[in-house]
Structures are given as C-alpha cells and as structure tokens.
N, C-alpha and C positions, 0 to 999 in steps of 0.2 A: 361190329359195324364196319362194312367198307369203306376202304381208305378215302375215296370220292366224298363222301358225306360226313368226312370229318375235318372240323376244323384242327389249323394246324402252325398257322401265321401269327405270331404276336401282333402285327397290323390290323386282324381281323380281331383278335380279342382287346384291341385296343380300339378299334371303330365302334364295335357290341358292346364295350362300356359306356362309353363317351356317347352313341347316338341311341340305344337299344331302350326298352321300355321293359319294366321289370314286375314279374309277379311273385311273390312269396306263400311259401308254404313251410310248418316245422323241419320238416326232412329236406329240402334245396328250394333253390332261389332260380328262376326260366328271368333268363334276357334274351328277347325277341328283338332284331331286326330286319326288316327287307333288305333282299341281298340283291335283288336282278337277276339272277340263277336260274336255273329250269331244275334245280332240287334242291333240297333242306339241308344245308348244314349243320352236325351239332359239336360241341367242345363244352369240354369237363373240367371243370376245377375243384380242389380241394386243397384247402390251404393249412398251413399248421395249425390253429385254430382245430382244427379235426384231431390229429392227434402226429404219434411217429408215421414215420413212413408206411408200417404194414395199414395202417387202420385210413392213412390216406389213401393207397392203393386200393384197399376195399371197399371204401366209397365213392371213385372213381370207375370200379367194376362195375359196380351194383347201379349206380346214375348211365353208365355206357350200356347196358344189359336191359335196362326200362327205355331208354330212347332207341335201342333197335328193334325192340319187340314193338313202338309205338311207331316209327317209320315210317312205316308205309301207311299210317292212318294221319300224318299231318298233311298240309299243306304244301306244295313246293315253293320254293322261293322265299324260302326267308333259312337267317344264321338265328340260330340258338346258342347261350350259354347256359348250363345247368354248374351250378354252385353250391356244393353240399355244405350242409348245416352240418353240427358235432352229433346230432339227434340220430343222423341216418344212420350210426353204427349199433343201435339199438334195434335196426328196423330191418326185414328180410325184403326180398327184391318184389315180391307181388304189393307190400306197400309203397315201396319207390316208386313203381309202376302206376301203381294208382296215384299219386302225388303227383306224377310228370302229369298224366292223362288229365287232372281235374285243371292241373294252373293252364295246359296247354288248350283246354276246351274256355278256360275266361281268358286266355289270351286270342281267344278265335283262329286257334291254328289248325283244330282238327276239320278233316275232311267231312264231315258225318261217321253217322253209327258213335259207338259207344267209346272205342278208343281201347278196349282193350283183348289186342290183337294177339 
C-alpha cells in the first residue's frame, strides 16, 4: 500500500481509538473514523496477544495485503484501524479479504459493487 494512505502517527491511532466506531469480525477488528481527507487512510495492528514477532508480522502482512486489494473500492475520507485477532494466523489472505470487505460494507465504507477487487 502506498506511503500516502498509511497511517503512521501515534496521534492518529490515538484519535481512531478514542473517537472511531468499531466493527468485529473472528479474523480483525475495522475502527472507522472521518478524517476530512480526500483519501482513506489505513493502519495495522497486531499485538502480542497474536503471538512472536514472525506471526505478528504475518498478520500485519496479510491485514496490509486485503486493505490494498480493497482501496480502491472504499470510500475516501475516512482513517481505518484493522486489529488482528490470534484467529487470522489460521486463515490465508482471500479470507482476510473477505472479513475486511464484509465489516467494511456494515460499516458503509464501500463505494459500491462487491468489494472484492
């Protein structure tokens, strides 16, 4: 995903906690907020809870790899936080993919069509 359209600031994943509105699914957790932007920000979390380093990084991949395949099918203007569950390391990236697309269609972020780009 280009540098542009990632979140990067601890101030913004500190605003996306505190004001963002949250949807859950087994495989990661979408925190939506409006940002005032003319594009969609996203940022990744994976906390020990997941596991060692390798198995955080792979579901940090795998979450960054479904929100750039879905990109261009959200809305502009709003920050995303995606927060993987321990679950997603069971799970390959067309499930992730589908998991971003379903919470981001009940969080009314997609643009139309199906979501999966």
């Amino acid at each position: 995903m280009e540098r542009r359209f990632r979140l990067r600031r601890a101030a913004d994943f500190q605003r996306l906690r505190r004001e963002g509105r949250s949807w859950s699914h087994p495989l990661l957790v979408l925190v939506a907020c409006r940002s005032g932007l003319d594009v969609t920000r996203v940022g990744v979390i994976a906390t020990r809870k997941i596991g060692k380093a390798v198995h955080r990084n792979r579901a940090k991949r795998l979450l960054r790899e479904a929100a750039r395949r879905l990109h261009f099918h959200l809305e502009p203007g709003w920050d995303l936080l995606l927060i993987a569950r321990p679950e997603i390391l069971q799970a390959k990236e067309p499930q992730v993919r589908e998991a971003l697309a379903l919470l981001a269609r009940e969080a009314g972020l997609m643009r139309g069509g199906n979501g999966q780009g």
